[in-house]
Structures are given as structure tokens and as C-alpha cells.
C-alpha positions in Angstrom: 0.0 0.0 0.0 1.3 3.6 -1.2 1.1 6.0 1.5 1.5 10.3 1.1 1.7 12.5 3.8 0.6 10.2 6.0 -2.8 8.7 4.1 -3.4 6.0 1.5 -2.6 6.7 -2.0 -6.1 7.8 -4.4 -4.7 4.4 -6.2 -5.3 2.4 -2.9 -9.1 3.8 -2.1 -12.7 2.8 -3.6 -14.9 5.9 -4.0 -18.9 5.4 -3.7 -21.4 7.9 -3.6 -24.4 6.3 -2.2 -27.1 8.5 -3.6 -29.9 7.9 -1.3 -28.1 8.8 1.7 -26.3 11.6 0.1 -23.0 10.6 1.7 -19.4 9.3 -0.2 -17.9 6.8 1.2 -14.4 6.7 0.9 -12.8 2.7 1.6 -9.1 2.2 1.9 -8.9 -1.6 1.6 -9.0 -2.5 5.4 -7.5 0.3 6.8 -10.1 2.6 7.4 -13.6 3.6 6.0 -14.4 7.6 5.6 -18.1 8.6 5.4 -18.6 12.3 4.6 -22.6 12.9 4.6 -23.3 15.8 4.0 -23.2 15.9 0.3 -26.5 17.7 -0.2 -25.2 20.5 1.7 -21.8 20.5 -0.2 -23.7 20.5 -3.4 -25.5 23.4 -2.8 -22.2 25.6 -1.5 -20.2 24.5 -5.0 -23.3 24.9 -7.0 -23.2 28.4 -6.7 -27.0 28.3 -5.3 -26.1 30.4 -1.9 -28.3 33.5 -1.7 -27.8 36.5 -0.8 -27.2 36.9 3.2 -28.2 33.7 4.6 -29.1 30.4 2.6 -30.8 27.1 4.5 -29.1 24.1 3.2 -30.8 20.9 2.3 -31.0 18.6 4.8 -30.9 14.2 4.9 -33.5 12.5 6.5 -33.2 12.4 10.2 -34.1 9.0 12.7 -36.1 9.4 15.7 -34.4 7.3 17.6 -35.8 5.0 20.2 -33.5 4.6 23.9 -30.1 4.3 24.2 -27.2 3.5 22.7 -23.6 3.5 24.1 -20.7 2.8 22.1 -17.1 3.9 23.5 -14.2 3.4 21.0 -12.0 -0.1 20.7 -14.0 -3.3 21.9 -13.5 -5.6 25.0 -10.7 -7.5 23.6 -8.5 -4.9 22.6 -9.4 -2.3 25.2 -11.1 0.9 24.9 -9.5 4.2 23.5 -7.2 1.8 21.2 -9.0 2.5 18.0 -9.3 5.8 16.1 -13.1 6.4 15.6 -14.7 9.3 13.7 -17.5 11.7 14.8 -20.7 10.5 14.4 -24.4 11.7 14.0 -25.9 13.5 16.8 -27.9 11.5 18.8 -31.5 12.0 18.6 -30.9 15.6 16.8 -30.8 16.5 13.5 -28.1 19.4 12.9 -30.2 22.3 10.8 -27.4 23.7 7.9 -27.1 27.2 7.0 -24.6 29.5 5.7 -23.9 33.3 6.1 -22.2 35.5 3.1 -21.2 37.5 5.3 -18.8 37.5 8.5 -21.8 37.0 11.8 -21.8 39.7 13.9 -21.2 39.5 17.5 -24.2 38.6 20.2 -26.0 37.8 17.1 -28.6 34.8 17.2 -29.6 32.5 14.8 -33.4 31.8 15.0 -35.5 28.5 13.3 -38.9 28.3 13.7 -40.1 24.2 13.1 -43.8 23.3 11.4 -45.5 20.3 10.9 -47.0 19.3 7.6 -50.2 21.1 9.4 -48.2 24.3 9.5 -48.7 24.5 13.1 -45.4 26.0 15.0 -43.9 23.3 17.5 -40.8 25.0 18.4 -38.4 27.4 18.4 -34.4 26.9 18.8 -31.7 29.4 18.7 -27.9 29.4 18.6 -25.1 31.9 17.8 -23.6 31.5 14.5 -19.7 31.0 14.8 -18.6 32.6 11.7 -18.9 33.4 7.7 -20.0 30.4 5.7 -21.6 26.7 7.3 -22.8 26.9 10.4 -25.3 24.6 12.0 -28.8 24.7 14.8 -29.6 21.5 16.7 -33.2 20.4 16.8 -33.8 17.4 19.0 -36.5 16.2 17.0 -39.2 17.5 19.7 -42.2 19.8 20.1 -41.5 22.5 23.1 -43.0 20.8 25.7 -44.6 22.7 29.6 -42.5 22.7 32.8 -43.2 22.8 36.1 -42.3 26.2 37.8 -38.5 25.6 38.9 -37.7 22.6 37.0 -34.5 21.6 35.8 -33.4 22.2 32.2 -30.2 21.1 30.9 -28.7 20.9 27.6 -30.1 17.2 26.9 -33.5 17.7 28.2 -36.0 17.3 25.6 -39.5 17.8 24.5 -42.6 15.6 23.3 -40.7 13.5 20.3 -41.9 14.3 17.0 -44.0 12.0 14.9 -42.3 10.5 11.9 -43.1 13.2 9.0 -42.1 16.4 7.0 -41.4 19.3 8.8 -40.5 22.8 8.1 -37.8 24.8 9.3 -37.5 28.6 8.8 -34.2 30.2 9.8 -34.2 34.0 11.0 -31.1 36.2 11.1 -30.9 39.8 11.2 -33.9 40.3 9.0 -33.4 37.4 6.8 -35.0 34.3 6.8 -34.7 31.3 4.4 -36.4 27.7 4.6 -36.2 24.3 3.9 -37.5 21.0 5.1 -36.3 17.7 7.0 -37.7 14.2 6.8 -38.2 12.8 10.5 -37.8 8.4 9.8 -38.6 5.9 12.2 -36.4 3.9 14.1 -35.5 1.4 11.3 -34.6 -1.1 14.2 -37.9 -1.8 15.3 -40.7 -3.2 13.5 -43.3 -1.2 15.2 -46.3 -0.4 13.7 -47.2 3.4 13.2 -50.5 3.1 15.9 -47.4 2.9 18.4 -45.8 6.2 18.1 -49.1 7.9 17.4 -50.3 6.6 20.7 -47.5 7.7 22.8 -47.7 11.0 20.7 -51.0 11.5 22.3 -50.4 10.0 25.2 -47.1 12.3 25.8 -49.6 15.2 24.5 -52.2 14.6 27.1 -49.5 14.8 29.7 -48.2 17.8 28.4 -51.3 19.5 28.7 -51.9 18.2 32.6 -48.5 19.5 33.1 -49.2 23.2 31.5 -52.6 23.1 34.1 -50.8 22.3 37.0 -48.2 25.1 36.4 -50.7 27.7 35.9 -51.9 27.1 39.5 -48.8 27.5 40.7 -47.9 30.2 39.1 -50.9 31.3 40.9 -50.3 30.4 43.8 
């Protein structure tokens, strides 16, 4: 195997784009596998298709994601830590592309309003845009959900998980605003019908509201 600067030859690597993902998958013959995937957004930045001030980028489909999984680098019989691993998805989030033409101004926020295929509004994130060209928002795939006065909200808390659909995000910055949409997928792991996650959709819904009741009265009280 031919090596330069450090990394396999082009000669030693098998290219694949694997349009339905939108990603390229780059295989070095047992060394390593590279997965860039986020063609759709690179498409659109080469294409010459950027607007004027800000642009949303396409987006892949996003998984909901059902409980938990943990996987720490290296395996149990070579130890953890002993194996180079490469950053993966976020879990249970979808990171929201867009770019600025222009160099983001400082305390600046980046808004995007979310809709579901009814056009109703079921949340709102924000984040600070770290500088000129791709930056990114994280949605966790939820609807804003009630709190009790005083709870405790962290960075990983989450709302009511969204139903598998098509939703609509707008982004907002400094009197711009540009859209596009995201495809929310099931959990292709399970076999679960779709009465399931409507059910706990409601179920999580009727909750909700309980939850919005009893913090008005204490609010009131």
C-alpha cells in the first residue's frame, strides 16, 4: 500500500457515492472507512445556489431514535481508547445547515422556527452563528413541551418526540430568513407499527397539557 503525507494513496481507495443517503464513502482496503454525509449541503455551497445573506441548506432524512445506545471506541478484547473512531451523527438531533455570506456579527442569534406538515409551530431553537459560511442549529426532533415552575433544564433535556413526517424549518437572522425541510424516519430497528408512536404522541400530549394546568396554578399560587 502507497502511503503520502501520512494517508493511502487515491490508487489504494474505492470511491462510492451512495445516492440515497447523500453521503461518499471513501474505503481504503482495510484500513479505514471515511463517510462524509453531508453531500446535499456541499452540493448546494459548489453549486453556486447560496443567496444573498443567509441560505438554509438541504437537509438528509433524520431518525427518531428509540432509547439508548452507548458505544465507547476499541472493543473488550483490545481495550477501549485503542481505536481511532470518527464523529458520528448526533444523537437523537438533526443538525439544521445554513450559511452566512457574510462575517456574523457578534451577540447575534440565529433563529429557526419548526412546522408540521399542518403548518402548526412546535418550536423554536436558537444558537449563535460561529462565523462566515456553514454553520449549524440543533433540533432534537421534539415539540417545546410545559414545565413545572423551577424545573431543571439542561442541555439534553428534551420535548414531546416528534412523529415521523415532514417538517419545516425557517431560519431567521438579522432580517433574513430562508427555509427548507427535514424528513423525520422511524427507528429502522424496530418493526413497530405506526399506531405505536401515534399513541404515545398522544399519550405524551395529554400529559403535556396536565402539566401546563398544573403550572398555571402554581404560578398562581
Amino acid at each position: 500500500m502507497q502511503f503520502k503525507n501520512g494517508f493511502p494513496s487515491v490508487s489504494t481507495m474505492d470511491l462510492k457515492i451512495q445516492e440515497s443517503e447523500s453521503a461518499l464513502i471513501v474505503g481504503t482496503f482495510g484500513r479505514a472507512i471515511w463517510i462524509l454525509d453531508d453531500l446535499a449541503t456541499l452540493r448546494t455551497v459548489t453549486g453556486d445556489r447560496l443567496k444573498k445573506d443567509l441560505t438554509a441548506l438541504p437537509m438528509n432524512d433524520a431518525v427518531q431514535v428509540k432509547g439508548l445506545f452507548i458505544n465507547p471506541p476499541g472493543n473488550i478484547w483490545t481495550g477501549f481508547h485503542t481505536t481511532f473512531e470518527g464523529e458520528n451523527k448526533v444523537f437523537q438531533k438533526v443538525k439544521v445547515p445554513f450559511y452566512l455570506k457574510n462575517p456574523a456579527k457578534a451577540a447575534t442569534k440565529v433563529k429557526a422556527t419548526i412546522f408540521d406538515e399542518q403548518g402548526q409551530l412546535i418550536n423554536t431553537v436558537k444558537a449563535e452563528p460561529t462565523a462566515k459560511g456553514l454553520n449549524y442549529l440543533i433540533w432534537k426532533l421534539d415539540e417545546q413541551a410545559s414545565n413545572l415552575p423551577g424545573a431543571w433544564i439542561n442541555e439534553e433535556s428534551r420535548g414531546i418526540p416528534v412523529l415521523p413526517g415532514r417538517y419545516k424549518i425557517v431560519i431567521h437572522y438579522e432580517g433574513f430568513k430562508d427555509s427548507n425541510y427535514v424528513q423525520v424516519l422511524p427507528d429502522p430497528r424496530l418493526e413497530l407499527a405506526p399506531e405505536v408512536d401515534e399513541q404515545l404522541y398522544a399519550y405524551q400530549k395529554e400529559v403535556d397539557l396536565q402539566v401546563e394546568v398544573l403550572s398555571s396554578l402554581l404560578r398562581v399560587c
